[in-house]
KEVEX-104095 format. One record per residue: residue in one letter; x, y, z of N, C-alpha, C in turn; residue number from 1. Coordinates in nm, 3 decimals, padded with zeros to 5 digits. Layout:
# KEVEX-104095
- A	X	Y	Z	X	Y	Z	X	Y	Z	NUM
...
END
This chain:
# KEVEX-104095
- X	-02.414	05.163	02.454	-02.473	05.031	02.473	-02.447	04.945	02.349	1
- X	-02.426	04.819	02.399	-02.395	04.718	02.255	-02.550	04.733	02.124	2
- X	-02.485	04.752	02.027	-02.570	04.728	01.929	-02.657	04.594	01.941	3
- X	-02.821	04.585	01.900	-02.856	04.442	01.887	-02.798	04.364	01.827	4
- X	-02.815	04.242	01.890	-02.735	04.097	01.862	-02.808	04.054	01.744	5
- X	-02.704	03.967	01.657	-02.763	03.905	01.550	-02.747	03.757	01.540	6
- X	-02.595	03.791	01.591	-02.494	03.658	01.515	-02.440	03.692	01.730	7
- X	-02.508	03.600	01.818	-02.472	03.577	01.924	-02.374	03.467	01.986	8
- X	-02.268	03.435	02.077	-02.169	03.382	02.102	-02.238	03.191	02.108	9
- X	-02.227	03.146	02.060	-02.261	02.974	02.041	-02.196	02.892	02.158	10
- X	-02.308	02.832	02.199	-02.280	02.736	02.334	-02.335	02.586	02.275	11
- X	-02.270	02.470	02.257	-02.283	02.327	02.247	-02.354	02.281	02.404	12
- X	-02.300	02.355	02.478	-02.375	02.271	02.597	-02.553	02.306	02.664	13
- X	-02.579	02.208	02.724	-02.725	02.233	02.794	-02.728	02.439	02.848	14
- X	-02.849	02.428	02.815	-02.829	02.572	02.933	-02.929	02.542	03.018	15
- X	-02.908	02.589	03.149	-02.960	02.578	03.264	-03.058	02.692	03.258	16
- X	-03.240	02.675	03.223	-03.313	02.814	03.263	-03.397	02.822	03.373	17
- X	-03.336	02.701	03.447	-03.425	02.669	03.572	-03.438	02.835	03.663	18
- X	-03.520	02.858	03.767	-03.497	03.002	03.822	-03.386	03.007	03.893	19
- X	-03.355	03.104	03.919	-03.153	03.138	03.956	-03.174	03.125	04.074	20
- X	-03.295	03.109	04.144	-03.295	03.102	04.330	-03.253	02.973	04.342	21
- X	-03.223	02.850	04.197	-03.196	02.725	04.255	-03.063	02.689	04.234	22
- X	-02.974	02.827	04.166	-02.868	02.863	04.170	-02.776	02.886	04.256	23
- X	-02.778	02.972	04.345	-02.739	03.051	04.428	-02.548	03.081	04.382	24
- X	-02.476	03.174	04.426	-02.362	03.175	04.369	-02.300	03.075	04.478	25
- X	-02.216	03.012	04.406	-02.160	02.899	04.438	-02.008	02.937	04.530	26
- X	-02.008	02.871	04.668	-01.849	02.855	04.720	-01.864	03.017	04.775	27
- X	-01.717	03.002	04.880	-01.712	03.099	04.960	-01.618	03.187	04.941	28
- X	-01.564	03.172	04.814	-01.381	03.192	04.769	-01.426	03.331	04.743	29
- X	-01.511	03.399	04.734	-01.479	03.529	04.701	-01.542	03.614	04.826	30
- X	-01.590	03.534	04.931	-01.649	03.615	05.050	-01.560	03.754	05.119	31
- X	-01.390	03.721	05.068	-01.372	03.828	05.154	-01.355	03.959	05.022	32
- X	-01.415	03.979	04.914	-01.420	04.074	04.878	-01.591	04.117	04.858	33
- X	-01.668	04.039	04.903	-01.761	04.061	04.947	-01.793	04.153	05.062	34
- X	-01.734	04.112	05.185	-01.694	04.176	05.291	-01.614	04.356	05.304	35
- X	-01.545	04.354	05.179	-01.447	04.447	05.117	-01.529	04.577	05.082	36
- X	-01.676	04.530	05.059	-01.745	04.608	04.970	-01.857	04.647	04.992	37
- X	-01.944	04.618	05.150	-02.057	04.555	05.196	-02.092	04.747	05.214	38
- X	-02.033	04.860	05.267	-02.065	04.990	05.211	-02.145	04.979	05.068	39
- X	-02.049	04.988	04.963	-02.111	04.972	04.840	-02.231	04.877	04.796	40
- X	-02.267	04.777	04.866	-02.402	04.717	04.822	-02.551	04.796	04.860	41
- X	-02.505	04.849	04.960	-02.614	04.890	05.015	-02.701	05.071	04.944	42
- X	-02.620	05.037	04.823	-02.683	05.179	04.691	-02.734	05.068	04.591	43
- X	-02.862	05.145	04.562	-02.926	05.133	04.422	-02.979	04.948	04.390	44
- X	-03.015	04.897	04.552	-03.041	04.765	04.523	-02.922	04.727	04.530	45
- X	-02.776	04.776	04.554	-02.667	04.653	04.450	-02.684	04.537	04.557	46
- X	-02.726	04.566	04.674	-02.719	04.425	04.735	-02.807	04.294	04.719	47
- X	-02.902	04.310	04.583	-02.988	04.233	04.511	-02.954	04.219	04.432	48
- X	-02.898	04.342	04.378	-02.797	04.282	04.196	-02.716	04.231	04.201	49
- X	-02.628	04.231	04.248	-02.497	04.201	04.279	-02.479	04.049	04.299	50
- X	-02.545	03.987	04.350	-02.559	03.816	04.452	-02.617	03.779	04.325	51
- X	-02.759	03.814	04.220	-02.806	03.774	04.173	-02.763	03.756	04.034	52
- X	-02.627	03.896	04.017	-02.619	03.891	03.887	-02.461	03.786	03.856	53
- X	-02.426	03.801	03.962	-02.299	03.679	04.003	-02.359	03.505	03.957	54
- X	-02.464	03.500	04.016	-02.521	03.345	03.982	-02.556	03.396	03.894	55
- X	-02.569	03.394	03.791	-02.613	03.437	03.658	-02.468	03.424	03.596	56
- X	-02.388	03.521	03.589	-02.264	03.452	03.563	-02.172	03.355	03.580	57
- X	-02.224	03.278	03.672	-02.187	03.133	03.744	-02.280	03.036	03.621	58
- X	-02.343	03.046	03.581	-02.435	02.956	03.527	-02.396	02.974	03.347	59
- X	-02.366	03.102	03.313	-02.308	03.116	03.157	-02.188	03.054	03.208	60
- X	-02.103	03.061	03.277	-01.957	03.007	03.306	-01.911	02.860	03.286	61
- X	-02.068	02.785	03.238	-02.106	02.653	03.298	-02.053	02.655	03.160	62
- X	-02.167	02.696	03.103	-02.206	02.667	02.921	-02.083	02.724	02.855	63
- X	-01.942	02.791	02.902	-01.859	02.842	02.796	-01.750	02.841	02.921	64
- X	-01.707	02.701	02.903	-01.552	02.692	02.997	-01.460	02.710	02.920	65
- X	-01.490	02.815	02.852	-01.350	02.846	02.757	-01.267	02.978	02.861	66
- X	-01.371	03.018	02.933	-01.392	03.147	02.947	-01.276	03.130	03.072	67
- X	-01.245	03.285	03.162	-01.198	03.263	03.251	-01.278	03.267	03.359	68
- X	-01.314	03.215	03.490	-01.453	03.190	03.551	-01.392	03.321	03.642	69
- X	-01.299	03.271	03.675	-01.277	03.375	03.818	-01.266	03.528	03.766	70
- X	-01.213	03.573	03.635	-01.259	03.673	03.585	-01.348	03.758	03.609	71
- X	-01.473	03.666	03.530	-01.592	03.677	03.503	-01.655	03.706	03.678	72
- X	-01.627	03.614	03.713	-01.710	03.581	03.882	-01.657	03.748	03.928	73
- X	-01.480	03.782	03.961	-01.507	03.900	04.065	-01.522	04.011	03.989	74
- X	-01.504	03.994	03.835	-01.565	04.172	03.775	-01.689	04.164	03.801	75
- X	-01.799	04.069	03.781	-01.945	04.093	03.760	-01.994	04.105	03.933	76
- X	-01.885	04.094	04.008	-01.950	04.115	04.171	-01.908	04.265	04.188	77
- X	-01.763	04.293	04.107	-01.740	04.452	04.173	-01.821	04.546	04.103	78
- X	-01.856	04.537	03.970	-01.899	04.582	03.837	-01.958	04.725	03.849	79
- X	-02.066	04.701	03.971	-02.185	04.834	03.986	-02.142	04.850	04.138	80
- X	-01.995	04.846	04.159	-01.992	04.902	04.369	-01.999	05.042	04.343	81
- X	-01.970	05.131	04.206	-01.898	05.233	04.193	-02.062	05.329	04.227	82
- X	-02.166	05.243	04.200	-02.274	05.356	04.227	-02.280	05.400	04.395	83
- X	-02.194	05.313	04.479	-02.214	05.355	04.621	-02.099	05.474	04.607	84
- X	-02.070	05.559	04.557	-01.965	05.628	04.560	-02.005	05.781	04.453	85
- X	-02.129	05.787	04.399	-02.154	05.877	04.360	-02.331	05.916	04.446	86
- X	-02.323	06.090	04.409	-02.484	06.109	04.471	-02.566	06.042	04.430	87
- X	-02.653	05.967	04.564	-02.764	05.874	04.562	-02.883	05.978	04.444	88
- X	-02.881	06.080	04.519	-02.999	06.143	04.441	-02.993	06.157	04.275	89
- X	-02.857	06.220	04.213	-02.805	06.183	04.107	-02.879	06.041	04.051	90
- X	-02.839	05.912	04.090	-02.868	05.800	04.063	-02.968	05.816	03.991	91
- X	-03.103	05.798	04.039	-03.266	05.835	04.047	-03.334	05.916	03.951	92
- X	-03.236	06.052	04.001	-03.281	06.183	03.867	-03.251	06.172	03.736	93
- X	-03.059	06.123	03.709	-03.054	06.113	03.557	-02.994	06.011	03.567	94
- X	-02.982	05.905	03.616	-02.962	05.757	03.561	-03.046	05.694	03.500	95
- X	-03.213	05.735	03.565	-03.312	05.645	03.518	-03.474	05.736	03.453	96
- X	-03.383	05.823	03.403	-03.464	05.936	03.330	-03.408	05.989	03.196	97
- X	-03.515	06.057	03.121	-03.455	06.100	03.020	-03.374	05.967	02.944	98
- X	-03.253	06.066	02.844	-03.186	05.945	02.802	-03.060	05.926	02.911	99
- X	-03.106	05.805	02.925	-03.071	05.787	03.036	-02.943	05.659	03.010	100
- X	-02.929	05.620	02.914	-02.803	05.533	02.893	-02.670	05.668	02.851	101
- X	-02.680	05.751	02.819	-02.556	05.841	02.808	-02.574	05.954	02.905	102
- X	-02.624	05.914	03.037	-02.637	05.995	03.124	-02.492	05.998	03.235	103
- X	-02.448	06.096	03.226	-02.297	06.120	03.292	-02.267	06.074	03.448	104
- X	-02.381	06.038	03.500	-02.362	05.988	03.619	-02.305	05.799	03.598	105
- X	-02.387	05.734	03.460	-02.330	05.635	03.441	-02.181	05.621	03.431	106
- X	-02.090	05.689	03.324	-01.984	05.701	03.326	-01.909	05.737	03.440	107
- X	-01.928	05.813	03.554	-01.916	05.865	03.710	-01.925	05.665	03.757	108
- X	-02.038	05.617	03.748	-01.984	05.497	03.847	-01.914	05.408	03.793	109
- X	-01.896	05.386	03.661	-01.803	05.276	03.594	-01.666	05.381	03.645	110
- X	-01.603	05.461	03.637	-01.514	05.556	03.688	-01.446	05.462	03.834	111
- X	-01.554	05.491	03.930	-01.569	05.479	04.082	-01.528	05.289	04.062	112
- X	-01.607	05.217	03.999	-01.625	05.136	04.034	-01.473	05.050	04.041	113
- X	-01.375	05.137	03.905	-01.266	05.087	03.836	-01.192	05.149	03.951	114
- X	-01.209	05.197	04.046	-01.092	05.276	04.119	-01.110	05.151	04.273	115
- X	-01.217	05.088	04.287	-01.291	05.049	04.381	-01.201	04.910	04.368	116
- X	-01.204	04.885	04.301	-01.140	04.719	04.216	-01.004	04.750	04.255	117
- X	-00.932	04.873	04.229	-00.760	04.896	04.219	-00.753	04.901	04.397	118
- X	-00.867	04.935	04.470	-00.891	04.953	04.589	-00.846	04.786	04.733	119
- X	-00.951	04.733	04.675	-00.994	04.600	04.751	-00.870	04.522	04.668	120
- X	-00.908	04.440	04.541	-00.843	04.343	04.521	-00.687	04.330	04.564	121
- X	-00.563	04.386	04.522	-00.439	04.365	04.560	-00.442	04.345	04.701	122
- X	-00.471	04.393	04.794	-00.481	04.342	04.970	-00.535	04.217	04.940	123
- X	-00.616	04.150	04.862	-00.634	04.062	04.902	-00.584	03.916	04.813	124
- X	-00.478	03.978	04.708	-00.397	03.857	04.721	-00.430	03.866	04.547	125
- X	-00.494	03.927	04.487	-00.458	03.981	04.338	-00.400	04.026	04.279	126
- X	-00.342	03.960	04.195	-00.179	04.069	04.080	-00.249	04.148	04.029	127
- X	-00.137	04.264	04.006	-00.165	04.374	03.896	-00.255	04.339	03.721	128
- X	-00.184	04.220	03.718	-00.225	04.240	03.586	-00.385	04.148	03.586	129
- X	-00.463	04.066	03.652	-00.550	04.025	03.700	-00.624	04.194	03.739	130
- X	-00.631	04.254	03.806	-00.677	04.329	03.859	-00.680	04.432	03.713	131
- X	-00.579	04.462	03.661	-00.603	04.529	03.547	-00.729	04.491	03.482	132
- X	-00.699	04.325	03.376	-00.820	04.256	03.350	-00.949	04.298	03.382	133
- X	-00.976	04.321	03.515	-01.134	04.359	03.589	-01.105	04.482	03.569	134
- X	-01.061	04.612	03.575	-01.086	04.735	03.524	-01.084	04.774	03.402	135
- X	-01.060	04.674	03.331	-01.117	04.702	03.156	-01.208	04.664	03.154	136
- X	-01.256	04.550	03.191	-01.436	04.546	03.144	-01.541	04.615	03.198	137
- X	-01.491	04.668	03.401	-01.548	04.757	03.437	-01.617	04.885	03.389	138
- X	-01.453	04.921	03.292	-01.448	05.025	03.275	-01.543	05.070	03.138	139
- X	-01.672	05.077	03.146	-01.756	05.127	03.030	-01.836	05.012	02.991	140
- X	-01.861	04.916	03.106	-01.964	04.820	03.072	-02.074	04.829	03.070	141
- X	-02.117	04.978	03.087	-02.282	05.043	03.104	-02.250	05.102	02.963	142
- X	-02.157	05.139	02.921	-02.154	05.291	02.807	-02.060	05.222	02.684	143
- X	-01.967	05.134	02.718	-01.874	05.144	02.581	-01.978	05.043	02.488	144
- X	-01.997	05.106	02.389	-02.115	05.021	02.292	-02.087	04.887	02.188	145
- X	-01.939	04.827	02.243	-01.883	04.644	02.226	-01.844	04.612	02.367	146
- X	-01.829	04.449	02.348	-01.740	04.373	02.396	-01.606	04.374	02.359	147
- X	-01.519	04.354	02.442	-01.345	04.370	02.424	-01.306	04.210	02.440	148
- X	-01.393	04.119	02.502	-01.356	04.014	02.503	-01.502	03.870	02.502	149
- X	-01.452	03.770	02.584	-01.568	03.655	02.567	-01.586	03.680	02.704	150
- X	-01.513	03.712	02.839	-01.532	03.735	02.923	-01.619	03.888	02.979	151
- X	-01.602	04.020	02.906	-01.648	04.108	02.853	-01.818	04.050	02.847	152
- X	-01.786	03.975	02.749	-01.958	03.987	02.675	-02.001	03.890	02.792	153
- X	-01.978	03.774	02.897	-02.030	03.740	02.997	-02.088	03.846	03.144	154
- X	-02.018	03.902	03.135	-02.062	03.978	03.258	-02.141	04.069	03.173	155
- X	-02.143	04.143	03.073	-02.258	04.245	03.017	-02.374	04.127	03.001	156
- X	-02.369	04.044	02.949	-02.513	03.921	02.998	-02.565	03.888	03.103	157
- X	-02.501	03.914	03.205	-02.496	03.847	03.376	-02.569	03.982	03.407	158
- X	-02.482	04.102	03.405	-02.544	04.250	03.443	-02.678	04.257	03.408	159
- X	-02.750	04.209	03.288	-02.839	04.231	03.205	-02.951	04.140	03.290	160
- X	-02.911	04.028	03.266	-03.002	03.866	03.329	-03.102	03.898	03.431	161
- X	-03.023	03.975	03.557	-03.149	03.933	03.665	-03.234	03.981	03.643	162
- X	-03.232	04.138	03.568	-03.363	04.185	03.541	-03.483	04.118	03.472	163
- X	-03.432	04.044	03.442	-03.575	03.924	03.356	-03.652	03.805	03.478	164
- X	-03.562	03.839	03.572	-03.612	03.740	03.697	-03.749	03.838	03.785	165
- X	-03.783	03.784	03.873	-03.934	03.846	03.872	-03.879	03.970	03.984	166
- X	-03.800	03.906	04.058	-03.731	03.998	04.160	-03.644	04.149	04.108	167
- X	-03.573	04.060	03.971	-03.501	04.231	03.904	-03.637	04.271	03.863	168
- X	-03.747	04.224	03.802	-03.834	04.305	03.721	-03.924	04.422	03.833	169
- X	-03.933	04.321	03.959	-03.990	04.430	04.049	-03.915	04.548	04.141	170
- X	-03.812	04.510	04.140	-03.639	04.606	04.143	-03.649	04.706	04.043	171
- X	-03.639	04.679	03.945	-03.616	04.788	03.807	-03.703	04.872	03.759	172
- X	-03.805	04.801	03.812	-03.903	04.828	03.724	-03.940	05.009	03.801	173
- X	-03.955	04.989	03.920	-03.967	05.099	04.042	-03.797	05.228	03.979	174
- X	-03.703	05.163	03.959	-03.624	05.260	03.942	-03.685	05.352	03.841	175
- X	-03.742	05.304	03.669	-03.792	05.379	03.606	-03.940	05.418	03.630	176
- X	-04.001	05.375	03.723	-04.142	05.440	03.796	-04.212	05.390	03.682	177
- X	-04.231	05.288	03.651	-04.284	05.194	03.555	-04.359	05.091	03.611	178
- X	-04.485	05.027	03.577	-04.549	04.876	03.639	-04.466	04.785	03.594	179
- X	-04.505	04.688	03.652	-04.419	04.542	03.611	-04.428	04.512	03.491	180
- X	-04.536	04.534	03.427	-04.579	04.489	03.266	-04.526	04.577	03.123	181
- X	-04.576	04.684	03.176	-04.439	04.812	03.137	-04.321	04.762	03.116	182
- X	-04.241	04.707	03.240	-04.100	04.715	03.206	-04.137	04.620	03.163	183
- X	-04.177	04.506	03.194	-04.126	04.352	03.144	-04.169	04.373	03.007	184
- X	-04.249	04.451	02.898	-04.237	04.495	02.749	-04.118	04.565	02.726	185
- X	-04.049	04.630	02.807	-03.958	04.667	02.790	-03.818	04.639	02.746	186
- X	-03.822	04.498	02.827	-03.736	04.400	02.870	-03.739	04.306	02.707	187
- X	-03.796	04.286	02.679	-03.859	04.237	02.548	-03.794	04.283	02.444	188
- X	-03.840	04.473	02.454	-03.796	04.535	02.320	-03.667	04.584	02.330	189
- X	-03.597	04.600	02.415	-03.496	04.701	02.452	-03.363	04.602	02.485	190
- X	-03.420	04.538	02.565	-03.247	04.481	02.641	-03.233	04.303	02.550	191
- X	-03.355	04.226	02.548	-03.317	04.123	02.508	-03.250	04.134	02.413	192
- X	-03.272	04.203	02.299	-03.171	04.247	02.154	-03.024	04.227	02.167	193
- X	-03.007	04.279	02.304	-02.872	04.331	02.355	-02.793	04.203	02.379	194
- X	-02.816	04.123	02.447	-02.754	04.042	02.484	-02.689	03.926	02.396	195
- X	-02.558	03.909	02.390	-02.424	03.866	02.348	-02.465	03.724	02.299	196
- X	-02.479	03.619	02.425	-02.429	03.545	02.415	-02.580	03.400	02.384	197
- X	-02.594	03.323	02.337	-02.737	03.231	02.269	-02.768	03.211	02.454	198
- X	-02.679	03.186	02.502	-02.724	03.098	02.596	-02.797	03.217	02.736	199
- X	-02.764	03.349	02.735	-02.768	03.475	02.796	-02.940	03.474	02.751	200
- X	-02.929	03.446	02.604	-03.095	03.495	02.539	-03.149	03.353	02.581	201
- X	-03.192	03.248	02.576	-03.220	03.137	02.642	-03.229	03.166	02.752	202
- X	-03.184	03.168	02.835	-03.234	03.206	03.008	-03.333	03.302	03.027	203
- X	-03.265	03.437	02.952	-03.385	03.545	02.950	-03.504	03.545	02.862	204
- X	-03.552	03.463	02.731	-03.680	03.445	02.746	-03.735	03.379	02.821	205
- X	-03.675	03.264	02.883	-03.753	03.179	02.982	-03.806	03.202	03.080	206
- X	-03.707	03.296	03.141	-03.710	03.367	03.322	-03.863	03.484	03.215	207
- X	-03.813	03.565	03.135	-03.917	03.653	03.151	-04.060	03.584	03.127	208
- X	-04.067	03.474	03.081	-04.221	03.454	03.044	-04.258	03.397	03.158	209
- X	-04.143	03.328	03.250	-04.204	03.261	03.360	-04.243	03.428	03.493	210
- X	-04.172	03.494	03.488	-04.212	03.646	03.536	-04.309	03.733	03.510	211
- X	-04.341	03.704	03.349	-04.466	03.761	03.337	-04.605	03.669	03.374	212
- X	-04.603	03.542	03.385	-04.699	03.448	03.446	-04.691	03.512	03.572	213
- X	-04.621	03.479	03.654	-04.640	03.524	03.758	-04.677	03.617	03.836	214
- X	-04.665	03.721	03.714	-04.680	03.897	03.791	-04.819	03.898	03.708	215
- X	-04.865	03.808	03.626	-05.005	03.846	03.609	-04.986	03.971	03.528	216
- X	-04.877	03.952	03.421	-04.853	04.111	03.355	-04.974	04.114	03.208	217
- X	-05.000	04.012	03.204	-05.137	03.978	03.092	-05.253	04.086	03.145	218
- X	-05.283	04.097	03.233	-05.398	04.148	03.297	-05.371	04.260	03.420	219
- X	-05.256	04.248	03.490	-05.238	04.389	03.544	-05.143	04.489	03.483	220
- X	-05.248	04.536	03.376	-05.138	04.637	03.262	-05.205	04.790	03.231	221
END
Protein backbone atom coordinates (compact mmCIF):
# COMPACT_ATOMS: atom_id res chain seq x y z
CA UNK A 1 0.00 0.00 0.00
CA UNK A 2 1.23 3.61 -0.79
CA UNK A 3 3.05 5.12 2.06
CA UNK A 4 1.13 8.27 3.75
CA UNK A 5 0.90 11.31 1.70
CA UNK A 6 2.73 14.37 2.59
CA UNK A 7 3.62 16.34 -0.37
CA UNK A 8 0.15 15.34 -2.48
CA UNK A 9 -0.38 15.93 -6.41
CA UNK A 10 -1.55 19.99 -6.69
CA UNK A 11 -4.74 20.93 -8.48
CA UNK A 12 -5.26 24.97 -9.42
CA UNK A 13 -8.73 24.16 -10.23
CA UNK A 14 -12.19 24.18 -8.15
CA UNK A 15 -12.83 20.70 -6.73
CA UNK A 16 -16.16 19.46 -6.92
CA UNK A 17 -17.21 17.85 -3.14
CA UNK A 18 -20.72 18.03 -3.89
CA UNK A 19 -22.13 14.11 -3.21
CA UNK A 20 -21.10 11.84 -6.26
CA UNK A 21 -24.97 10.82 -6.68
CA UNK A 22 -24.99 14.37 -8.42
CA UNK A 23 -22.25 13.02 -10.45
CA UNK A 24 -23.15 10.08 -11.99
CA UNK A 25 -20.43 8.67 -14.58
CA UNK A 26 -20.81 10.58 -17.48
CA UNK A 27 -21.71 9.36 -21.43
CA UNK A 28 -22.25 5.97 -22.78
CA UNK A 29 -18.78 5.46 -24.54
CA UNK A 30 -17.71 2.85 -22.34
CA UNK A 31 -21.14 0.88 -22.02
CA UNK A 32 -19.99 -1.86 -24.13
CA UNK A 33 -17.24 -2.86 -21.81
CA UNK A 34 -19.53 -2.55 -19.21
CA UNK A 35 -21.66 -5.11 -20.81
CA UNK A 36 -18.21 -7.17 -21.35
CA UNK A 37 -18.01 -7.58 -17.68
CA UNK A 38 -21.56 -7.59 -16.09
CA UNK A 39 -20.43 -11.56 -14.69
CA UNK A 40 -17.69 -9.79 -12.85
CA UNK A 41 -19.75 -7.01 -11.10
CA UNK A 42 -21.86 -9.06 -9.51
CA UNK A 43 -18.70 -10.22 -6.68
CA UNK A 44 -17.84 -8.35 -3.67
CA UNK A 45 -20.33 -5.29 -4.27
CA UNK A 46 -18.21 -4.52 -7.54
CA UNK A 47 -21.47 -3.57 -8.98
CA UNK A 48 -21.56 -0.54 -6.39
CA UNK A 49 -17.89 0.06 -6.60
CA UNK A 50 -17.32 0.01 -9.76
CA UNK A 51 -20.18 2.84 -11.17
CA UNK A 52 -19.25 4.73 -8.06
CA UNK A 53 -15.65 4.60 -8.13
CA UNK A 54 -15.64 5.57 -12.02
CA UNK A 55 -17.57 8.97 -11.12
CA UNK A 56 -15.11 9.61 -8.72
CA UNK A 57 -12.56 9.38 -11.28
CA UNK A 58 -14.59 11.39 -13.69
CA UNK A 59 -14.58 14.23 -11.26
CA UNK A 60 -10.46 14.15 -10.34
CA UNK A 61 -10.26 14.00 -14.30
CA UNK A 62 -11.98 17.43 -14.13
CA UNK A 63 -9.36 19.02 -11.70
CA UNK A 64 -6.10 17.47 -13.61
CA UNK A 65 -6.66 17.55 -17.54
CA UNK A 66 -3.24 16.87 -17.80
CA UNK A 67 -4.11 13.43 -17.24
CA UNK A 68 -5.28 10.85 -19.75
CA UNK A 69 -9.21 10.63 -19.02
CA UNK A 70 -9.96 7.61 -21.01
CA UNK A 71 -7.08 5.88 -19.26
CA UNK A 72 -8.06 6.65 -16.06
CA UNK A 73 -12.02 6.11 -16.89
CA UNK A 74 -11.55 2.19 -18.34
CA UNK A 75 -8.67 1.04 -15.80
CA UNK A 76 -10.67 2.35 -12.73
CA UNK A 77 -13.98 0.46 -14.28
CA UNK A 78 -11.95 -2.88 -15.01
CA UNK A 79 -9.61 -2.43 -11.87
CA UNK A 80 -11.51 -4.90 -9.21
CA UNK A 81 -13.46 -7.38 -12.19
CA UNK A 82 -10.57 -9.76 -11.22
CA UNK A 83 -12.35 -10.47 -7.74
CA UNK A 84 -15.28 -12.18 -9.85
CA UNK A 85 -12.73 -14.74 -10.85
CA UNK A 86 -11.29 -15.87 -7.63
CA UNK A 87 -13.15 -17.95 -4.50
CA UNK A 88 -15.98 -15.82 -3.23
CA UNK A 89 -15.36 -17.40 0.13
CA UNK A 90 -11.56 -16.65 -0.05
CA UNK A 91 -12.65 -12.93 -0.56
CA UNK A 92 -14.39 -12.61 3.02
CA UNK A 93 -11.96 -14.98 5.00
CA UNK A 94 -8.51 -13.39 4.08
CA UNK A 95 -9.14 -10.34 2.13
CA UNK A 96 -10.87 -8.65 4.94
CA UNK A 97 -9.22 -10.27 7.93
CA UNK A 98 -6.16 -10.47 9.64
CA UNK A 99 -3.50 -8.56 7.72
CA UNK A 100 -5.32 -8.27 5.28
CA UNK A 101 -3.57 -5.77 2.74
CA UNK A 102 -0.73 -8.55 1.97
CA UNK A 103 -3.25 -11.13 1.88
CA UNK A 104 -2.58 -13.43 -1.31
CA UNK A 105 -5.95 -13.50 -2.50
CA UNK A 106 -5.40 -9.64 -3.19
CA UNK A 107 -2.54 -10.26 -5.48
CA UNK A 108 -4.85 -13.42 -7.08
CA UNK A 109 -7.40 -10.58 -8.24
CA UNK A 110 -5.10 -7.80 -9.48
CA UNK A 111 -3.60 -11.12 -11.43
CA UNK A 112 -7.30 -11.98 -12.79
CA UNK A 113 -8.22 -8.62 -13.23
CA UNK A 114 -4.96 -7.87 -15.66
CA UNK A 115 -5.85 -10.98 -17.69
CA UNK A 116 -9.65 -9.75 -17.77
CA UNK A 117 -8.53 -6.32 -19.46
CA UNK A 118 -6.14 -8.45 -22.15
CA UNK A 119 -9.64 -10.32 -22.35
CA UNK A 120 -12.52 -7.67 -23.25
CA UNK A 121 -10.66 -4.62 -24.45
CA UNK A 122 -8.90 -5.56 -27.99
CA UNK A 123 -12.53 -6.99 -29.36
CA UNK A 124 -13.57 -3.97 -28.68
CA UNK A 125 -11.52 -1.71 -30.64
CA UNK A 126 -8.33 -1.16 -28.17
CA UNK A 127 -4.58 -1.28 -29.23
CA UNK A 128 -2.10 -3.28 -27.62
CA UNK A 129 -0.28 -0.70 -26.29
CA UNK A 130 -3.45 1.22 -24.66
CA UNK A 131 -4.48 -1.99 -23.24
CA UNK A 132 -0.97 -2.60 -21.97
CA UNK A 133 -1.25 0.98 -20.19
CA UNK A 134 -4.45 -0.49 -18.14
CA UNK A 135 -2.57 -3.67 -17.07
CA UNK A 136 0.18 -1.80 -15.43
CA UNK A 137 -1.77 0.10 -13.15
CA UNK A 138 -4.09 -2.85 -12.69
CA UNK A 139 -1.48 -4.73 -12.04
CA UNK A 140 -0.71 -4.19 -8.08
CA UNK A 141 -2.99 -1.31 -7.46
CA UNK A 142 -4.17 -2.99 -4.14
CA UNK A 143 -0.37 -4.17 -3.24
CA UNK A 144 2.43 -2.31 -5.20
CA UNK A 145 3.22 0.34 -2.37
CA UNK A 146 3.79 3.67 -5.30
CA UNK A 147 2.31 5.19 -8.09
CA UNK A 148 4.03 4.54 -11.59
CA UNK A 149 2.28 7.43 -12.96
CA UNK A 150 -0.37 10.69 -12.56
CA UNK A 151 -2.86 8.45 -14.05
CA UNK A 152 -1.75 5.55 -11.57
CA UNK A 153 -2.19 7.82 -8.59
CA UNK A 154 -5.91 8.81 -10.07
CA UNK A 155 -7.50 5.63 -10.08
CA UNK A 156 -5.71 4.51 -6.57
CA UNK A 157 -7.78 7.86 -5.35
CA UNK A 158 -11.00 6.94 -7.27
CA UNK A 159 -10.60 3.11 -5.82
CA UNK A 160 -10.17 4.68 -2.40
CA UNK A 161 -13.08 7.68 -2.68
CA UNK A 162 -16.35 5.90 -2.56
CA UNK A 163 -15.65 4.45 0.59
CA UNK A 164 -15.97 7.87 2.30
CA UNK A 165 -19.48 8.16 0.65
CA UNK A 166 -22.19 6.93 3.05
CA UNK A 167 -23.08 4.08 0.63
CA UNK A 168 -19.16 2.72 0.45
CA UNK A 169 -19.10 3.30 4.28
CA UNK A 170 -22.17 1.03 4.69
CA UNK A 171 -20.67 -1.43 1.87
CA UNK A 172 -17.28 -1.71 3.61
CA UNK A 173 -17.91 -1.32 6.54
CA UNK A 174 -20.02 -4.99 6.67
CA UNK A 175 -17.02 -6.50 4.66
CA UNK A 176 -14.75 -5.94 7.84
CA UNK A 177 -17.86 -6.78 10.26
CA UNK A 178 -17.34 -3.37 11.66
CA UNK A 179 -20.28 -0.48 12.57
CA UNK A 180 -20.40 2.45 10.49
CA UNK A 181 -18.54 4.59 13.09
CA UNK A 182 -15.83 2.02 13.45
CA UNK A 183 -15.00 2.12 9.95
CA UNK A 184 -15.70 5.68 9.26
CA UNK A 185 -12.61 6.19 12.26
CA UNK A 186 -11.05 4.08 10.27
CA UNK A 187 -11.39 5.83 7.19
CA UNK A 188 -9.86 8.80 9.01
CA UNK A 189 -6.80 6.98 10.35
CA UNK A 190 -5.89 4.51 7.78
CA UNK A 191 -6.86 5.35 4.18
CA UNK A 192 -7.18 9.23 4.16
CA UNK A 193 -3.20 9.37 4.74
CA UNK A 194 -3.10 7.35 1.64
CA UNK A 195 -4.43 9.25 -0.82
CA UNK A 196 -2.21 10.93 -3.66
CA UNK A 197 -3.73 13.54 -4.93
CA UNK A 198 -5.00 17.40 -2.71
CA UNK A 199 -8.00 17.22 -4.57
CA UNK A 200 -8.73 13.07 -3.79
CA UNK A 201 -8.20 14.42 0.11
CA UNK A 202 -10.72 17.40 -0.38
CA UNK A 203 -13.57 15.27 -1.52
CA UNK A 204 -12.84 12.68 1.10
CA UNK A 205 -12.94 14.85 4.13
CA UNK A 206 -16.02 16.37 2.94
CA UNK A 207 -18.01 13.20 1.81
CA UNK A 208 -16.79 11.63 5.19
CA UNK A 209 -18.03 14.31 7.58
CA UNK A 210 -21.10 14.71 5.54
CA UNK A 211 -21.42 10.52 6.14
CA UNK A 212 -20.72 10.68 9.49
CA UNK A 213 -23.69 13.37 10.03
CA UNK A 214 -25.73 11.31 8.51
CA UNK A 215 -25.08 7.88 9.93
CA UNK A 216 -25.36 9.55 13.27
CA UNK A 217 -21.74 8.01 13.86
CA UNK A 218 -21.40 10.70 16.93
CA UNK A 219 -23.87 8.70 18.87
CA UNK A 220 -24.38 5.27 17.29
CA UNK A 221 -20.84 4.07 18.37
Amino acid sequence: MPAPSTTRLPTDLAVDTSPIVLTPPAGTDLDDIWRAVIPETRTRSNDVHLPMSLAYAERLCVVHPEADSLLVRVTILLHDTGWGRVDEGRIFSEGFSGDWRKAQIRFEHERQGCLIAQEVLPPLGYDAEFVERVVTIIDGHDTRPFSKSLEDSLVRDADRLWRFDYAGIAVAASWFRLDPATYADRLETEILPELLTEAGHTIAVAHLARARALLKTDVLR
